[in-house]
C-alpha positions in Angstrom: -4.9 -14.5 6.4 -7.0 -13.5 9.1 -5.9 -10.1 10.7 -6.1 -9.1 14.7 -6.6 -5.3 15.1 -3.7 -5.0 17.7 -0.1 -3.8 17.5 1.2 -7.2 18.8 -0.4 -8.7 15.9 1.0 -6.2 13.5 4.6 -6.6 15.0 4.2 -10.4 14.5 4.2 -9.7 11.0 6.8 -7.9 10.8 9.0 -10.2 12.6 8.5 -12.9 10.2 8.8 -10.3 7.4 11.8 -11.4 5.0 12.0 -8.4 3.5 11.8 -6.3 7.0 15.8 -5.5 6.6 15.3 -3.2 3.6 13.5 -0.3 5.4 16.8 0.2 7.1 18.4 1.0 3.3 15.9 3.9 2.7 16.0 7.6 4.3 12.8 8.5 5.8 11.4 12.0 6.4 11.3 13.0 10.3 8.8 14.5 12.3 9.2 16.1 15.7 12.0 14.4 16.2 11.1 10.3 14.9 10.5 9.1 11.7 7.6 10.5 9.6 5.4 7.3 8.7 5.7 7.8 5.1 2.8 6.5 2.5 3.8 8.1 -0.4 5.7 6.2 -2.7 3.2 6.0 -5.4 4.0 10.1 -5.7 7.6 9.8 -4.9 9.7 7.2 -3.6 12.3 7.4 -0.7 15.8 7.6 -1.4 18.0 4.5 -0.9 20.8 5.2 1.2 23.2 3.7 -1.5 21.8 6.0 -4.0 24.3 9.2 -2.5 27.4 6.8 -3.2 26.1 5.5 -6.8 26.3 9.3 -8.0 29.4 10.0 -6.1 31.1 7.7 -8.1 30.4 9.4 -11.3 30.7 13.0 -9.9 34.1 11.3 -8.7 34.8 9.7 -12.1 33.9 13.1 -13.9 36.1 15.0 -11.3 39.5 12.6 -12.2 38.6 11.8 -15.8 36.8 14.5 -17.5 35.7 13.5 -21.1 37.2 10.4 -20.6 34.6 9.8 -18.6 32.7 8.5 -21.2 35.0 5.6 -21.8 37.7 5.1 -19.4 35.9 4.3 -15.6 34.8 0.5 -14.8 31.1 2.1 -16.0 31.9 4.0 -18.9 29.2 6.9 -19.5 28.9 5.6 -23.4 27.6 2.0 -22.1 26.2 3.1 -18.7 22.5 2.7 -19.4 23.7 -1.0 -20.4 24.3 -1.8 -16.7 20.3 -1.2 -16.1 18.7 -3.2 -18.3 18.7 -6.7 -17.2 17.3 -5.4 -13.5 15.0 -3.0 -14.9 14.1 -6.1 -17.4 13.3 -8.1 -14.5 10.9 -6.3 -13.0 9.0 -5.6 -15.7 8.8 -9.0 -17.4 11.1 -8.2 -20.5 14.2 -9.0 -21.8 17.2 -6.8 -21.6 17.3 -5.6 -24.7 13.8 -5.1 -25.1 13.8 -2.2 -22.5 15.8 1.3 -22.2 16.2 3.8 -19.6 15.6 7.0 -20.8 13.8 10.8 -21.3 10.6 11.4 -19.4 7.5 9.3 -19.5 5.4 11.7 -21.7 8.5 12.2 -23.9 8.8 8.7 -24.6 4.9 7.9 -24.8 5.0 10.4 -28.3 8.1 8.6 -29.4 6.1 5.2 -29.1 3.2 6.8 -30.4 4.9 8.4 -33.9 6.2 4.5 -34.6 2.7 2.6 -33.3 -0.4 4.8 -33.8 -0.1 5.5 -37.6 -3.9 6.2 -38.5 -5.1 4.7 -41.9 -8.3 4.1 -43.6 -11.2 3.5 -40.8 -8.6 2.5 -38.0 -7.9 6.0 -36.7 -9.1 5.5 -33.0 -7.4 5.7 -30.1 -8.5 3.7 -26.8 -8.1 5.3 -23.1 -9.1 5.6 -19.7 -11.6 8.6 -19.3 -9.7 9.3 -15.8 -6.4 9.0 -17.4 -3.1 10.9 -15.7 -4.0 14.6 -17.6 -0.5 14.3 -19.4 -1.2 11.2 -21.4 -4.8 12.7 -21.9 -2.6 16.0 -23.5 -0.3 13.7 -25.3 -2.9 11.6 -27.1 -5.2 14.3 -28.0 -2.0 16.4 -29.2 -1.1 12.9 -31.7 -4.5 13.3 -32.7 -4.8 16.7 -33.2 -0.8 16.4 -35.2 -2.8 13.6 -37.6 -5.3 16.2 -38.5 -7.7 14.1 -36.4 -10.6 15.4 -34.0 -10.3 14.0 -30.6 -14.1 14.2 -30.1 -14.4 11.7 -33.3 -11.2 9.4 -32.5 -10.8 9.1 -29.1 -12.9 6.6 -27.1 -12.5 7.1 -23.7 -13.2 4.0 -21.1 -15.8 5.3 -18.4 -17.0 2.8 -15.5 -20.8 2.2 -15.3 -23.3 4.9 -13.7 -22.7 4.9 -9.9 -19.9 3.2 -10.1 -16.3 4.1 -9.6 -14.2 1.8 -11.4 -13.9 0.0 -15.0 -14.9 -3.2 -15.4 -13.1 -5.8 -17.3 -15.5 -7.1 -19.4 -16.6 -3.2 -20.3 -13.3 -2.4 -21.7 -12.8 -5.8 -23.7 -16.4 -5.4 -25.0 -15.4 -1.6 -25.9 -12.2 -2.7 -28.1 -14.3 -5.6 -29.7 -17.6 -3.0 -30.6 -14.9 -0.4 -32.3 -12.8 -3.2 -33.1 -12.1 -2.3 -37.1 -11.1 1.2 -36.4 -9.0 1.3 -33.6 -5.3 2.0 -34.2 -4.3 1.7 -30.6 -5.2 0.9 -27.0 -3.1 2.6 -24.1 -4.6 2.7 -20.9 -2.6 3.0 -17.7 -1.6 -0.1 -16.2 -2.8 1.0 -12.4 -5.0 3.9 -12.6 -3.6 7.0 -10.9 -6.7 7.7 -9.0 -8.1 5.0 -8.1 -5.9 2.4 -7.5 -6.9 0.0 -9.8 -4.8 -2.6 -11.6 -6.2 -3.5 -15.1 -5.9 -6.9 -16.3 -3.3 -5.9 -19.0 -3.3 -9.4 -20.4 -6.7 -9.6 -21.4 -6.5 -6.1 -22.8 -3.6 -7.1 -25.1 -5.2 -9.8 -26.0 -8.4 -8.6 -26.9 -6.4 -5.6 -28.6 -4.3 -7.7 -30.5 -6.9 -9.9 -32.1 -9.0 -6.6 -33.7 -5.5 -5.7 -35.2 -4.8 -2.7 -32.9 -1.3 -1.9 -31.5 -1.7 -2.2 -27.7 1.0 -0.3 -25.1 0.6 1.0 -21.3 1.2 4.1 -19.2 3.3 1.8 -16.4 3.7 5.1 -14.0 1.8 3.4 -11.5 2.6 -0.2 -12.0 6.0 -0.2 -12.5 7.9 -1.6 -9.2 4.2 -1.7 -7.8 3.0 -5.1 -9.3 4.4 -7.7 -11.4 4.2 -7.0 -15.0 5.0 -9.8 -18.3 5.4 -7.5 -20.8 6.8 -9.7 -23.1 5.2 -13.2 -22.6 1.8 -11.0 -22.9 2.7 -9.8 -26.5 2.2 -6.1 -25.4 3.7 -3.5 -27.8 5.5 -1.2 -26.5 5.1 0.6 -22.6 6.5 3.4 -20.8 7.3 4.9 -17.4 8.7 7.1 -14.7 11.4 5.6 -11.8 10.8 8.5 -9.3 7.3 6.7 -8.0 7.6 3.0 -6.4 11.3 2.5 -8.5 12.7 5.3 -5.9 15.1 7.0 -8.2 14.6 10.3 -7.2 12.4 13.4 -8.1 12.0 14.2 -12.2 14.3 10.7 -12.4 14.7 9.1 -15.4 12.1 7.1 -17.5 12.3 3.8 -18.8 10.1 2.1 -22.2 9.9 -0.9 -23.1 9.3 -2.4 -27.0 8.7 -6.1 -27.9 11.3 -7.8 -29.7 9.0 -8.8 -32.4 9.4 -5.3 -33.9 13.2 -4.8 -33.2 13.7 -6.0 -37.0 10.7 -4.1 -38.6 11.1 -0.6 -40.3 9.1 1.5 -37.8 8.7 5.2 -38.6 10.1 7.0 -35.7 12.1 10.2 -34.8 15.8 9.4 -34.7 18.8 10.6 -32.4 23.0 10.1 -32.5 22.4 7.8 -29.5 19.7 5.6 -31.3 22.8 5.1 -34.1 25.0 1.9 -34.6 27.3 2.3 -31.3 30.4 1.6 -33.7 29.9 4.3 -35.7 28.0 6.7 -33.2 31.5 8.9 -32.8 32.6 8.3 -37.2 29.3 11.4 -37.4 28.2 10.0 -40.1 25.4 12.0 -42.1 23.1 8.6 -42.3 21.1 6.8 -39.3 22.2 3.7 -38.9 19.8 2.3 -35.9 21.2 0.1 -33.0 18.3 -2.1 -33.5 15.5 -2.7 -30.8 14.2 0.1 -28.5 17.8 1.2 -28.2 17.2 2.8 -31.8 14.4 5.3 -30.1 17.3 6.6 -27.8 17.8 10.4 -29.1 20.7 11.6 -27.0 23.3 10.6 -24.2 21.4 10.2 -20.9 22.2 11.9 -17.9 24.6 9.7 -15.8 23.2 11.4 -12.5 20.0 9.7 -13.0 20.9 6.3 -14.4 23.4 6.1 -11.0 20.2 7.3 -8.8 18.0 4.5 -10.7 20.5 1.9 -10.8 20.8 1.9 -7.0 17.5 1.2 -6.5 17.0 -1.4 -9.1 19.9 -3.4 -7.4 17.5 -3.1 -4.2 14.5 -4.2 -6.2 16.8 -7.2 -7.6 17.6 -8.2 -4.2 13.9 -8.3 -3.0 12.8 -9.7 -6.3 9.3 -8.2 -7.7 7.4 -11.2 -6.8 8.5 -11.3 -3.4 6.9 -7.7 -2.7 3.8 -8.2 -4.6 3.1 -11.4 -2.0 4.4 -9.0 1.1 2.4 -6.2 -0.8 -1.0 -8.0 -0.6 -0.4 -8.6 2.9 0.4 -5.0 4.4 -2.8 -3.2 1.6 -4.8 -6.1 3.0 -4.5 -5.1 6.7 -4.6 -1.2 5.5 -8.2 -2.1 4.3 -8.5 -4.4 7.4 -8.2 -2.1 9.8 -9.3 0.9 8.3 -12.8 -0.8 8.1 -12.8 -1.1 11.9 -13.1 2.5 12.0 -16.7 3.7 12.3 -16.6 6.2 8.7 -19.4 8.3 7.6 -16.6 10.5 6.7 -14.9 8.0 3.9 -15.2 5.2 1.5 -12.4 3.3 -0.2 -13.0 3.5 -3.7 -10.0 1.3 -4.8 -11.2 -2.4 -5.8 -11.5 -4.7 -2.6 -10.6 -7.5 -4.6 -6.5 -7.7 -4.2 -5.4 -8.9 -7.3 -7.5 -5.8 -8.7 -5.1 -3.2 -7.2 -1.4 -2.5 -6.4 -0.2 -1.0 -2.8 -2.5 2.3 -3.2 -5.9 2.6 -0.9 -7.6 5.8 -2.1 -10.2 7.3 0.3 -13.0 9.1 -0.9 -13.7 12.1 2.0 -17.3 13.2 2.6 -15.9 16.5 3.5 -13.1 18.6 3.3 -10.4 16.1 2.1 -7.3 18.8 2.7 -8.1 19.7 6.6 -7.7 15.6 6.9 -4.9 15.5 5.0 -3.6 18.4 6.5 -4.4 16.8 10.6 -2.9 13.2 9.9 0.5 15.5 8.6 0.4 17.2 11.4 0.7 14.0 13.0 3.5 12.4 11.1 1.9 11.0 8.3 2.5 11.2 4.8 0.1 10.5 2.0 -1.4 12.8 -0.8 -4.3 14.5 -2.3 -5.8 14.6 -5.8 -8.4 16.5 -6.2 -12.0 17.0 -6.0 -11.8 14.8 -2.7 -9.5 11.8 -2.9 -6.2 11.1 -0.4 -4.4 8.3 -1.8 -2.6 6.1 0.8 0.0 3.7 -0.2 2.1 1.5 2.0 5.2 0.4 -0.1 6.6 -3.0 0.8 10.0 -2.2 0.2 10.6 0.1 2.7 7.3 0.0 5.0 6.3 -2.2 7.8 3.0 -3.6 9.6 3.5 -2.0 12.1 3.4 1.5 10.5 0.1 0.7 9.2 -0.8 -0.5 12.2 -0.3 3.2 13.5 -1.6 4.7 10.3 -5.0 3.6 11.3 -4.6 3.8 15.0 -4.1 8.0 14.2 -6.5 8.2 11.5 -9.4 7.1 14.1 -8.1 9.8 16.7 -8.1 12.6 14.0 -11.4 11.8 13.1 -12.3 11.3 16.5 
């Protein structure tokens, strides 16, 4: 598309936006008075308006019920992360029962990781990203460090070329074929946290899979962000948070993902009650019995508050449809980058691939400068993004709830402040 740099332009595309309608289901922060233009949802999403009455129904079902609770309501508690699984499913490219809501990312990341890096003979090596989120940096050296293993000898960590800021694809394929015989698994992110760059998690699986290494994702980033095949891809297992681009509120619930291929295998793994045969869960019998699939990794009942929170914005998410965003996605980060090239910059660079199918929503602007007094100007002016530090403020416009027009005024104020 070719973009105009005027508002007109920008409310064009919003009128012939199909998915306009759904920035009227989200809360949005105010400031002096109007709405804050928010471009934060790859920190935490907004909260959908439906989300208060999803967990009013369970604080009213707990209220009348009590312990029946678990079994008596139209959504028992015993079942409830059931109701989930087919939207969260959907947006990640898997099958119901090949994904489960539950824990916290890094919680679930070491419960993949005890069934799927089991280091033996010369494969002991682990493949990440060298700018990897800190906790899976602090979960895979602690696996390492648990095997007896020294992360300095096991862990290769991806590193773009010198003077450059991203990894290249070919660079990371090349990496997993050089070590290829004694690497025991591959789990970069899926979009880098940083940078804003989308791997190409197909060709990683594939190149992981055919040196015989296990091959799973951090999805924080992705998740909600871009569409994902998990399953058609072969990919082993993945993990992620819900409170980022899935909207389901702050420390919400985390959801992995397994393929089917191992649901029949016996994986080593820690074990729970609520990873146990659901007909025999409440006979407390002394001997695990698993449910089969990644509902066997479960370790105890979830909390409803959260599943509610999640599931109203997963029913937003099946309305939209993931594909659906990713095209209106493309469009809005397009005219982001668009217009924030029309601004004469010595002061930043955009360090987040320019090619579109290289990145999700996120723009992340490298400041020649101080980086907070920016950040801290454009808040004073409404607008919402973050900072990661030495210098980076990361801007991302998310298609669910934002509109052309806010980008549009995104850039308009970012030229006055640096005026």
């Amino acid at each position: 598309m070719n973009f105009e740099n005027t508002i007109a332009f920008a409310k064009s595309l919003d009128q012939s936006d199909t998915l306009a309608s759904f920035q009227n289901q989200f809360h949005f922060p105010a400031h002096a008075g109007k709405k804050a233009i928010y471009f934060c949802g790859n920190s935490l999403g907004l909260q959908p308006k439906s989300t208060r009455a999803f967990i009013e129904n369970e604080l009213r079902d707990w209220e009348s019920m009590g312990v029946k609770g678990h079994t008596k309501p139209e959504k028992p508690w015993v079942s409830f992360h059931e109701l989930l699984a087919k939207n969260m499913g959907d947006v990640v490219g898997a099958k119901p029962d090949e994904v489960v809501m539950m824990n916290s990312l890094t919680t679930n990341l070491h419960l993949m990781m005890v069934s799927f890096y089991r280091p033996k003979g010369k494969r002991t090596k682990i493949v990440i990203e060298g700018g990897a989120f800190p906790s899976d940096q602090y979960a895979v050296k602690s696996q390492l460090d648990f095997h007896g293993l020294d992360p300095k000898d096991h862990l290769i960590e991806l590193t773009p070329r010198k003077g450059e800021n991203l990894l290249r694809t070919e660079d990371i394929v090349a990496t997993i074929n050089q070590h290829g015989e004694s690497i025991a698994l591959v789990i970069p992110a899926g979009v880098n946290y940083l940078t804003g760059q989308l791997y190409d998690l197909q060709a990683i699986t594939k190149a992981a899979k055919a040196c015989g290494a296990c091959v799973g994702f951090d999805l924080a980033h992705a998740v909600g962000n871009v569409p994902l095949k998990l399953h058609d891809w072969g990919v082993d297992f993945a993990v992620w948070c819900s409170y980022k681009y899935l909207n389901s509120g702050p420390g919400g619930i985390a959801g992995c993902f397994m393929h089917e291929s191992h649901s029949l295998k016996k994986l080593p793994r820690f074990e729970g009650w609520w990873g146990h045969n659901k007909e025999k869960r409440f006979a407390m019998g002394p001997n695990f019995e698993a449910i089969g699939g990644v509902e066997s990794w479960q370790l105890s009942n979830p909390p409803i508050f959260q599943l509610a929170s999640a599931q109203a914005s997963l029913e937003l998410f099946a309305q939209a449809g993931i594909e659906n965003l990713r095209k209106k996605s493309l469009l809005l980060t397009g005219f982001l980058e668009f217009l924030m090239e029309k601004i004469p910059h010595s002061r930043y660079e955009i360090i987040t691939p320019k090619n579109p199918i290289e990145r999700g929503a996120q723009l992340s602007i490298k400041v020649h400068g101080s980086a907070t007094a920016l950040l801290d100007k454009l808040d004073e002016k409404g607008i919402i993004c973050d900072f990661r530090e030495p210098d980076i403020i990361r801007v991302a416009p998310a298609p669910l709830y934002n509109s052309f027009s806010e980008v549009f005024l995104f850039a308009e104020i970012l030229r006055e402040t640096l005026d």
